[in-house]
PyMOL CGO cylinders between C-alpha atoms (Angstrom):
from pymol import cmd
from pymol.cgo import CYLINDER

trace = [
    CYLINDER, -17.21, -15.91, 10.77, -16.23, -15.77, 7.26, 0.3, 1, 1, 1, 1, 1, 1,
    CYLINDER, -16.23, -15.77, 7.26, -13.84, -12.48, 6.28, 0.3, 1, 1, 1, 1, 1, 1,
    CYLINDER, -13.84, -12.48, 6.28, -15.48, -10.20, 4.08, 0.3, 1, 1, 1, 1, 1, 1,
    CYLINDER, -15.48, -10.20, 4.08, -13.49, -8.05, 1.02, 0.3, 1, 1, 1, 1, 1, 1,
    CYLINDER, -13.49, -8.05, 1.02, -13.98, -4.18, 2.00, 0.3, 1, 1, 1, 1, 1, 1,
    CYLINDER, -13.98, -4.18, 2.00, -14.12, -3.69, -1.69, 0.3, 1, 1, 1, 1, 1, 1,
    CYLINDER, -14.12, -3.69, -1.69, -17.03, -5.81, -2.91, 0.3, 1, 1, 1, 1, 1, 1,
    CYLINDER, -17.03, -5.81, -2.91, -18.24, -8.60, 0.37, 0.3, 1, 1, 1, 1, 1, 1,
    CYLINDER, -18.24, -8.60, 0.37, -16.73, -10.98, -1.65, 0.3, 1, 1, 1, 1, 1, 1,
    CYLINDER, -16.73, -10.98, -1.65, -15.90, -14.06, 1.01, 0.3, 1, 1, 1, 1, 1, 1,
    CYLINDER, -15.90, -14.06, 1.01, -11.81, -13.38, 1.37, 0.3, 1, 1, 1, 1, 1, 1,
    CYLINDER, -11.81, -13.38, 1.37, -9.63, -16.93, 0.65, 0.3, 1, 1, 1, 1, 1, 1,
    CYLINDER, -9.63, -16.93, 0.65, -6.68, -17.61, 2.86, 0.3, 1, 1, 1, 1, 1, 1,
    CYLINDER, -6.68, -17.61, 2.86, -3.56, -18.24, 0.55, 0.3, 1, 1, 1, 1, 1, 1,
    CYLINDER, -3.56, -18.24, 0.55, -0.04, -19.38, 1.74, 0.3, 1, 1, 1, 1, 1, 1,
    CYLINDER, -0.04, -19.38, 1.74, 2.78, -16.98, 0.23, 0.3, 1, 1, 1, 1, 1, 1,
    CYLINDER, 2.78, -16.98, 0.23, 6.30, -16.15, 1.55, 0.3, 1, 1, 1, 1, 1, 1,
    CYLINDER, 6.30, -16.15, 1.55, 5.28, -18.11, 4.97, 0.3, 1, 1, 1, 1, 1, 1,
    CYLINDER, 5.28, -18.11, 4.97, 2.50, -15.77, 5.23, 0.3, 1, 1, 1, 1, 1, 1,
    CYLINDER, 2.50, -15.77, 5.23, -1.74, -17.17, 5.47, 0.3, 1, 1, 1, 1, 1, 1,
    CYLINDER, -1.74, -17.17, 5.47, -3.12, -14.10, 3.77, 0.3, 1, 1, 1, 1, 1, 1,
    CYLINDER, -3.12, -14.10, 3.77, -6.60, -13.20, 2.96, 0.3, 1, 1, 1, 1, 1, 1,
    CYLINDER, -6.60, -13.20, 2.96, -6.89, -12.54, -0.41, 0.3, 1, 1, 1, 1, 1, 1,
    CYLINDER, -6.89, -12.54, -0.41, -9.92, -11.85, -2.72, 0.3, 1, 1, 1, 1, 1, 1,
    CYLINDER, -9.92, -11.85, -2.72, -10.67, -14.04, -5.38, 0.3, 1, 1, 1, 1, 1, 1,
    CYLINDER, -10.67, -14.04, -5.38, -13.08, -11.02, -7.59, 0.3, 1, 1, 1, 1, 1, 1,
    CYLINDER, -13.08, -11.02, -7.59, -10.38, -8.20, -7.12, 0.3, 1, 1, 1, 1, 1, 1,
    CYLINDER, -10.38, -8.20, -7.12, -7.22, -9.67, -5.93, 0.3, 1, 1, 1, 1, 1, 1,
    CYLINDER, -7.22, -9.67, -5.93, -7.29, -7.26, -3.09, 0.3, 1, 1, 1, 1, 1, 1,
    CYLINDER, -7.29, -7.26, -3.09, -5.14, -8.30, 0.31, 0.3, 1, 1, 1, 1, 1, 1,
    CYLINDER, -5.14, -8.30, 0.31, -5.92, -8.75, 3.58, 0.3, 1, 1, 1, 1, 1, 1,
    CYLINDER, -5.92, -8.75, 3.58, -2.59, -8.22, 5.55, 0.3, 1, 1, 1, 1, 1, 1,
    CYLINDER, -2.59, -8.22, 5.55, -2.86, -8.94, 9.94, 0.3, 1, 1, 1, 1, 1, 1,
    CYLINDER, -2.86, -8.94, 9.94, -1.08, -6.57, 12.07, 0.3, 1, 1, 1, 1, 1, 1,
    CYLINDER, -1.08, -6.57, 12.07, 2.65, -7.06, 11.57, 0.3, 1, 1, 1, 1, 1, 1,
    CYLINDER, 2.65, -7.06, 11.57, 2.24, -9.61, 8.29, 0.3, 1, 1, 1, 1, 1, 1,
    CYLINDER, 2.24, -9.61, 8.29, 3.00, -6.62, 5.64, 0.3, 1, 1, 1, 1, 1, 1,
    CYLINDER, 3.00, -6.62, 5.64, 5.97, -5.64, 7.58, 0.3, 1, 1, 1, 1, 1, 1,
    CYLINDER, 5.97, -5.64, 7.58, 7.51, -9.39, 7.48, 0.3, 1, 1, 1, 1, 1, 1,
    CYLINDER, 7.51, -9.39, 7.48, 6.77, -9.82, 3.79, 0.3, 1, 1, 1, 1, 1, 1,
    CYLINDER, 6.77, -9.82, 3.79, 8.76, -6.10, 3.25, 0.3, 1, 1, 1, 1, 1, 1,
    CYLINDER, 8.76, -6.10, 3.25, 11.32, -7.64, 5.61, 0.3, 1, 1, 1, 1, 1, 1,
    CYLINDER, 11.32, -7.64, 5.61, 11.70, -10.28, 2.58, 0.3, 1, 1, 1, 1, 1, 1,
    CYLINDER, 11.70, -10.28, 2.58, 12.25, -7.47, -0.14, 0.3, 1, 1, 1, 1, 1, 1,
    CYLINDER, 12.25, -7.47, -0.14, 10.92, -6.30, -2.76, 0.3, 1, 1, 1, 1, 1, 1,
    CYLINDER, 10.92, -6.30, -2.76, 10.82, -9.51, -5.19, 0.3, 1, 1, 1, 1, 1, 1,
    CYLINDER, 10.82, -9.51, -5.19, 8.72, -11.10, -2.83, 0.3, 1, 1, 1, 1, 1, 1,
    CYLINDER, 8.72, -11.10, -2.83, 6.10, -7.92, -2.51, 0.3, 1, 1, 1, 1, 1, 1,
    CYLINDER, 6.10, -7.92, -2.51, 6.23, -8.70, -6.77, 0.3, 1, 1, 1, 1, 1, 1,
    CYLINDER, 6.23, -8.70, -6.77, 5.97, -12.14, -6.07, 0.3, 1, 1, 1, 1, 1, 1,
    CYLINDER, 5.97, -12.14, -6.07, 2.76, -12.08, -3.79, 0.3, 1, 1, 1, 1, 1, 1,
    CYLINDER, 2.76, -12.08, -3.79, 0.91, -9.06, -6.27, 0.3, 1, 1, 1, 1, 1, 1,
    CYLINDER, 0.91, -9.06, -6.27, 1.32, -11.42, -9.18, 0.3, 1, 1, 1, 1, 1, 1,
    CYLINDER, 1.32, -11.42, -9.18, 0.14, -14.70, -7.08, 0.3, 1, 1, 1, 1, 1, 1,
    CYLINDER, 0.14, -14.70, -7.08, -3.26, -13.30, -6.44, 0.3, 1, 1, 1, 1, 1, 1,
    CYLINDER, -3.26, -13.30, -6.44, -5.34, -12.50, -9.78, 0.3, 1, 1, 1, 1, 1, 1,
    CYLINDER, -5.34, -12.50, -9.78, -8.29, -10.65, -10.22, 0.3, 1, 1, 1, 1, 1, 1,
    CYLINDER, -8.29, -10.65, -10.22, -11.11, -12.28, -11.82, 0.3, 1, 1, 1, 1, 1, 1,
    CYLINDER, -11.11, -12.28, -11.82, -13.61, -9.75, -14.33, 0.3, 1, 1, 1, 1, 1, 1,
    CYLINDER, -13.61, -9.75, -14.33, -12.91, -6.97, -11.78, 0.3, 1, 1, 1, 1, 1, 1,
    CYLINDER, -12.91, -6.97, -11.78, -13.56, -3.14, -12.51, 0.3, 1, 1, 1, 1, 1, 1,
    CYLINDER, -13.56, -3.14, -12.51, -12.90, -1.21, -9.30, 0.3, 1, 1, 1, 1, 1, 1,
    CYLINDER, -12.90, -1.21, -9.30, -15.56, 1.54, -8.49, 0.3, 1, 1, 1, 1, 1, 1,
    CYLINDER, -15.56, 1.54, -8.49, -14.84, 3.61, -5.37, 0.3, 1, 1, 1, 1, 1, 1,
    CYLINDER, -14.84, 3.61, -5.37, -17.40, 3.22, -3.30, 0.3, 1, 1, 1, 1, 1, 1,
    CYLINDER, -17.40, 3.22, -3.30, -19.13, 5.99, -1.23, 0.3, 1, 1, 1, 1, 1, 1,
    CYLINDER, -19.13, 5.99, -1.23, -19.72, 3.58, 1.59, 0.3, 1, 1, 1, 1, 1, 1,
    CYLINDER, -19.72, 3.58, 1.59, -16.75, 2.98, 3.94, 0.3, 1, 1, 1, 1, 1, 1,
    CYLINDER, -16.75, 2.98, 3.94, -14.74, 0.36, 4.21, 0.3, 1, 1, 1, 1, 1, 1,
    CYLINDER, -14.74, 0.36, 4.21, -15.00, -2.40, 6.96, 0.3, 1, 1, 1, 1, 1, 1,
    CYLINDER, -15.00, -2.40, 6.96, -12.02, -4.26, 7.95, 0.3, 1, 1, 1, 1, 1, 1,
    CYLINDER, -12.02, -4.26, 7.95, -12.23, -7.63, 7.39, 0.3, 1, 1, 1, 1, 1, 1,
    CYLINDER, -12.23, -7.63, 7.39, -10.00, -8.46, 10.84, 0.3, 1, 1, 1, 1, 1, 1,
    CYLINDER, -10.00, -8.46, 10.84, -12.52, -7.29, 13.01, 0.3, 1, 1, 1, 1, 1, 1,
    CYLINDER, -12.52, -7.29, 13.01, -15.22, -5.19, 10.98, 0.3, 1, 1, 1, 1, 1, 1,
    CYLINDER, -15.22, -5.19, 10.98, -14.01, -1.93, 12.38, 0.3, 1, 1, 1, 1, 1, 1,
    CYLINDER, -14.01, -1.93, 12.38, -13.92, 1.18, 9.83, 0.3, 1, 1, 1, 1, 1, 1,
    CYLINDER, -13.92, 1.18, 9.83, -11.05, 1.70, 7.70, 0.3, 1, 1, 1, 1, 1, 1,
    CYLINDER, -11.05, 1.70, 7.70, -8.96, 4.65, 6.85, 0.3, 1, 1, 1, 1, 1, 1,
    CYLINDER, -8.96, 4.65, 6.85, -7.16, 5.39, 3.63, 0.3, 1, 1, 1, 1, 1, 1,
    CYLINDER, -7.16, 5.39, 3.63, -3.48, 6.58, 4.34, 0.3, 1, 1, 1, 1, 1, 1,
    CYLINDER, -3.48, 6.58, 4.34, -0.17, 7.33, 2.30, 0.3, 1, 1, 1, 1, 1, 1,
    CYLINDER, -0.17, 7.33, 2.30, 2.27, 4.74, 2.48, 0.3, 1, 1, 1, 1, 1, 1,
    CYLINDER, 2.27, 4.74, 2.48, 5.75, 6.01, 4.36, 0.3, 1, 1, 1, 1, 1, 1,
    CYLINDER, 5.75, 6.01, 4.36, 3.58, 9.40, 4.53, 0.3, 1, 1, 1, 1, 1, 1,
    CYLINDER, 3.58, 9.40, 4.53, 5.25, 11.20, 1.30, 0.3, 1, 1, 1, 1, 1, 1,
    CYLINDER, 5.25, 11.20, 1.30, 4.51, 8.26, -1.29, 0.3, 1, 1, 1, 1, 1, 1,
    CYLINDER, 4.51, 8.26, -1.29, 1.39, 8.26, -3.49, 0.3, 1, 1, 1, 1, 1, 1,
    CYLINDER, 1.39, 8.26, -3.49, 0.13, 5.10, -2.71, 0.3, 1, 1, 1, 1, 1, 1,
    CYLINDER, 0.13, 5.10, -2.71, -2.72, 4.78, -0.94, 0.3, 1, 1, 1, 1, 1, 1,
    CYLINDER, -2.72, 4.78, -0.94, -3.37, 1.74, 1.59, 0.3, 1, 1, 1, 1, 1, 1,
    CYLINDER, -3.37, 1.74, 1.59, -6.46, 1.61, 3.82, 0.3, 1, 1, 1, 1, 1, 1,
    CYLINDER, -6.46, 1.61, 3.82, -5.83, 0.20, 7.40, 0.3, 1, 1, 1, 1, 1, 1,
    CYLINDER, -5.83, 0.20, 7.40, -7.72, -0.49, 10.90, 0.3, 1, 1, 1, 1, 1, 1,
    CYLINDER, -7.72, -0.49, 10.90, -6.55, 1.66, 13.99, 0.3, 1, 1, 1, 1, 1, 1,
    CYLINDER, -6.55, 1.66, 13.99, -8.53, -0.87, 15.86, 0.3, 1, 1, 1, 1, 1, 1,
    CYLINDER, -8.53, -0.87, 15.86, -6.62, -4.42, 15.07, 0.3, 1, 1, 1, 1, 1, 1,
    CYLINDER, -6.62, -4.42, 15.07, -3.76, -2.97, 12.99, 0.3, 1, 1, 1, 1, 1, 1,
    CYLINDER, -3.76, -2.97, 12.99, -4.94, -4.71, 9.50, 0.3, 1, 1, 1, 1, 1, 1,
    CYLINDER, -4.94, -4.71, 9.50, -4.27, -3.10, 6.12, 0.3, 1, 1, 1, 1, 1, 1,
    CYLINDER, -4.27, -3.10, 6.12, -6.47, -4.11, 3.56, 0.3, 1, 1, 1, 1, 1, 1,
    CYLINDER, -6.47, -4.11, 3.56, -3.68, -3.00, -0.05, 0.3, 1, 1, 1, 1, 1, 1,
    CYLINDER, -3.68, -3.00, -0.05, -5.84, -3.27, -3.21, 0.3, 1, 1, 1, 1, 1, 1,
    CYLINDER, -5.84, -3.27, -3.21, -4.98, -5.14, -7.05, 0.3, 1, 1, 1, 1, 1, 1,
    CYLINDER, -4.98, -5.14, -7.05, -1.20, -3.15, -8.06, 0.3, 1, 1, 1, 1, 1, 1,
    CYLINDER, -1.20, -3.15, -8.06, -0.39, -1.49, -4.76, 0.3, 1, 1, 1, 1, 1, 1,
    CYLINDER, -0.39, -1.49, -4.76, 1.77, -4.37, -3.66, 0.3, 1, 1, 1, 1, 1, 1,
    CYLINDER, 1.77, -4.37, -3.66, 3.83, -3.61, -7.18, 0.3, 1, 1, 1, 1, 1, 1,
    CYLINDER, 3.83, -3.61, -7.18, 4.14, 0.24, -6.10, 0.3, 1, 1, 1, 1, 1, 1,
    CYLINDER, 4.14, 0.24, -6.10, 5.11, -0.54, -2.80, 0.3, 1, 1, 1, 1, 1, 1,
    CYLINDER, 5.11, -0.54, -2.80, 8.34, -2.98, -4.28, 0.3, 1, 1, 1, 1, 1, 1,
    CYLINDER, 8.34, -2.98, -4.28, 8.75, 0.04, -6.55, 0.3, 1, 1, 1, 1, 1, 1,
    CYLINDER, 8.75, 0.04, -6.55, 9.02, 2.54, -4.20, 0.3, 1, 1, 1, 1, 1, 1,
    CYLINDER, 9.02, 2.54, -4.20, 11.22, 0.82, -1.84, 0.3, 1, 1, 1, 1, 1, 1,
    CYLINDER, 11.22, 0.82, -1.84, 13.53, -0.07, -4.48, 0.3, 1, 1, 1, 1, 1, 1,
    CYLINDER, 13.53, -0.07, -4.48, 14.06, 3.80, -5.79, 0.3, 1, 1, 1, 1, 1, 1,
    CYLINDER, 14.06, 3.80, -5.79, 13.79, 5.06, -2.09, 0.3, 1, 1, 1, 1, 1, 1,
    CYLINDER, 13.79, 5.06, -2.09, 16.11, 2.33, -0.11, 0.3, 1, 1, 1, 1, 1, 1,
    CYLINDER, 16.11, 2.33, -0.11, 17.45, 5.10, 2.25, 0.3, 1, 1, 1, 1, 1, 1,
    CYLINDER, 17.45, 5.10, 2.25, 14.32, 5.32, 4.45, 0.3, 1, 1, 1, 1, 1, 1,
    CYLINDER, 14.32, 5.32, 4.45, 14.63, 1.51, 5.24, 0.3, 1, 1, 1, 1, 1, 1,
    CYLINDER, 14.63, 1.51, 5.24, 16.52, 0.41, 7.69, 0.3, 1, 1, 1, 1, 1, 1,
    CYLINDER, 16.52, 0.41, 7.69, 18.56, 2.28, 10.12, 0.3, 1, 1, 1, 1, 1, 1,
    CYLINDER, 18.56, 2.28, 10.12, 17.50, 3.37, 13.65, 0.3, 1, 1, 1, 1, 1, 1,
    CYLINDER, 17.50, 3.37, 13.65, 13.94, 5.36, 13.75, 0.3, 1, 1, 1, 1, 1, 1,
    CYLINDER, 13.94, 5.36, 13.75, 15.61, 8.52, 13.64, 0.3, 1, 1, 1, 1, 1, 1,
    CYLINDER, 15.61, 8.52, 13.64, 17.65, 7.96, 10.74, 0.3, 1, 1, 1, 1, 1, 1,
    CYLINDER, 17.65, 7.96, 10.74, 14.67, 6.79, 8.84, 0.3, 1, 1, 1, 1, 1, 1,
    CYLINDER, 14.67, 6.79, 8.84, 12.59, 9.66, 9.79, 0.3, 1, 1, 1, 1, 1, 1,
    CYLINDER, 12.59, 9.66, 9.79, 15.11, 12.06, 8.65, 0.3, 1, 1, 1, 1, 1, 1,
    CYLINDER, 15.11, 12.06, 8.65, 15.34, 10.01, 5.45, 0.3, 1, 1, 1, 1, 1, 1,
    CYLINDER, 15.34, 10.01, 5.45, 11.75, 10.54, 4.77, 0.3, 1, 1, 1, 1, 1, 1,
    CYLINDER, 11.75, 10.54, 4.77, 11.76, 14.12, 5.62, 0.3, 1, 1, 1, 1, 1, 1,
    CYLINDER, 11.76, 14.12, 5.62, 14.87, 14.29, 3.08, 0.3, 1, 1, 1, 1, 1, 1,
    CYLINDER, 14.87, 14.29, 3.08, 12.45, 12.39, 0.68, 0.3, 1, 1, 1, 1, 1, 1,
    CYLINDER, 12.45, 12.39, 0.68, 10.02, 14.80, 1.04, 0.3, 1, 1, 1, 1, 1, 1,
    CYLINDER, 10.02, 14.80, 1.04, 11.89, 17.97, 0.57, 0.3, 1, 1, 1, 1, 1, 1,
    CYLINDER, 11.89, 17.97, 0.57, 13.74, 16.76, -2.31, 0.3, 1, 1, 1, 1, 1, 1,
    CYLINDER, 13.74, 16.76, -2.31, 10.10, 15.91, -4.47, 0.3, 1, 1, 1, 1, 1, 1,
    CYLINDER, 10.10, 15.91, -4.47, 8.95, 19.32, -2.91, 0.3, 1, 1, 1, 1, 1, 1,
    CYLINDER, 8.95, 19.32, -2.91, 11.81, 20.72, -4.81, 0.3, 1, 1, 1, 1, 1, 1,
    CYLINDER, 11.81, 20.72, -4.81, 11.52, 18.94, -7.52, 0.3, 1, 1, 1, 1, 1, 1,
    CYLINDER, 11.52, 18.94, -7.52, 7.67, 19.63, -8.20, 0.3, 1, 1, 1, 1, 1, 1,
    CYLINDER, 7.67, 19.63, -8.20, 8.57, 23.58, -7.29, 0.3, 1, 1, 1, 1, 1, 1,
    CYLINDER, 8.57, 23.58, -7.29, 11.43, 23.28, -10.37, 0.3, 1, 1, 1, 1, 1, 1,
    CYLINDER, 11.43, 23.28, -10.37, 8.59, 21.89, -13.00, 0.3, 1, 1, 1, 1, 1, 1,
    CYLINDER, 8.59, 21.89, -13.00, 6.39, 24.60, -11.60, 0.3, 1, 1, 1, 1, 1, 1,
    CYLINDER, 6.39, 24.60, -11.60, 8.97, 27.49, -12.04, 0.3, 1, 1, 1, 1, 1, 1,
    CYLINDER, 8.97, 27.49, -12.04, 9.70, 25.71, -15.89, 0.3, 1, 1, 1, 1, 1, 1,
    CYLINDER, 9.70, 25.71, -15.89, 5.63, 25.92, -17.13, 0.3, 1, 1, 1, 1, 1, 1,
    CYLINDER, 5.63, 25.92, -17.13, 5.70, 29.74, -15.48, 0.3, 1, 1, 1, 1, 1, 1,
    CYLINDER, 5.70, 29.74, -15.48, 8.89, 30.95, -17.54, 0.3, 1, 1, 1, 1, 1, 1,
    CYLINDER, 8.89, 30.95, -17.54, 7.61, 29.04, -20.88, 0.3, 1, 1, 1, 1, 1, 1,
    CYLINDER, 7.61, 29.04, -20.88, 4.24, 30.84, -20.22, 0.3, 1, 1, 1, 1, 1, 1,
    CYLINDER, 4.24, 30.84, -20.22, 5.68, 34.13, -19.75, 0.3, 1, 1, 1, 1, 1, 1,
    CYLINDER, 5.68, 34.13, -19.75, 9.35, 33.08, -21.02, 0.3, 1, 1, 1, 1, 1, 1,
]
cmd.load_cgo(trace, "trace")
């Protein structure tokens, strides 16, 4: 059985990248990442997260959020959209069933971003990276409650 994109049923193409066979969509250059696969290519850094995002190339592609959910393409269970390491912005969608993350066009190119300006919460021992991200968290907390306080006193300043 032929894996389907969850973005547009587009028939997914296996590609070899980094020592990886990954699904890949040939409209919307959306990827199809197996349990554990997304992990390994992070284990490689974040030049070869760039590398694989500018591999796979859209074809005329306008993305269109769709009301109907997604169906992983692993094993055609429903996905779920969730935050990347929890306190990011980017948005991944992935199967609680198999484990498969399906990371649309430009996420791959946030994701190398956002390890590269947050390196502390990779690596270490579970805990450590935890409190890292908790750190992480609080500190843009902070930092969105200082803009905040700045519009209030040059509104009432």
């Amino acid at each position: 059985m032929s894996r389907l994109c969850p973005e547009d049923l587009t028939p997914l193409e296996p590609q070899t990248l980094h020592g990886l066979v990954l699904d890949t969509c040939p409209m919307c250059a959306g990827i199809y990442f197996d349990e554990g696969e997304i992990a390994a290519l992070q284990a490689a850094g974040s030049e070869a997260l760039t590398e694989v995002e500018d591999a796979v190339v859209p074809s005329d592609f306008s993305y269109i959020e769709s009301p109907i959910p997604k169906r992983c393409p692993g094993c055609n269970g429903a996905m779920h959209a969730y935050r990347y390491r929890y306190s990011s912005e980017i948005r991944l969608d992935g199967c609680d069933r198999c484990g498969g993350i399906w990371v649309q066009d430009g996420e791959l190119a946030k994701i190398a971003d956002y390890v590269q300006s947050c390196p502390s919460t990779f690596g270490g021992t579970p805990a450590a990276r935890q409190a890292a991200e908790v750190s992480n968290a609080q500190e843009k907390s902070a930092q969105r409650h200082a803009k905040l306080l700045k519009r209030v006193a040059s509104i009432f300043g």
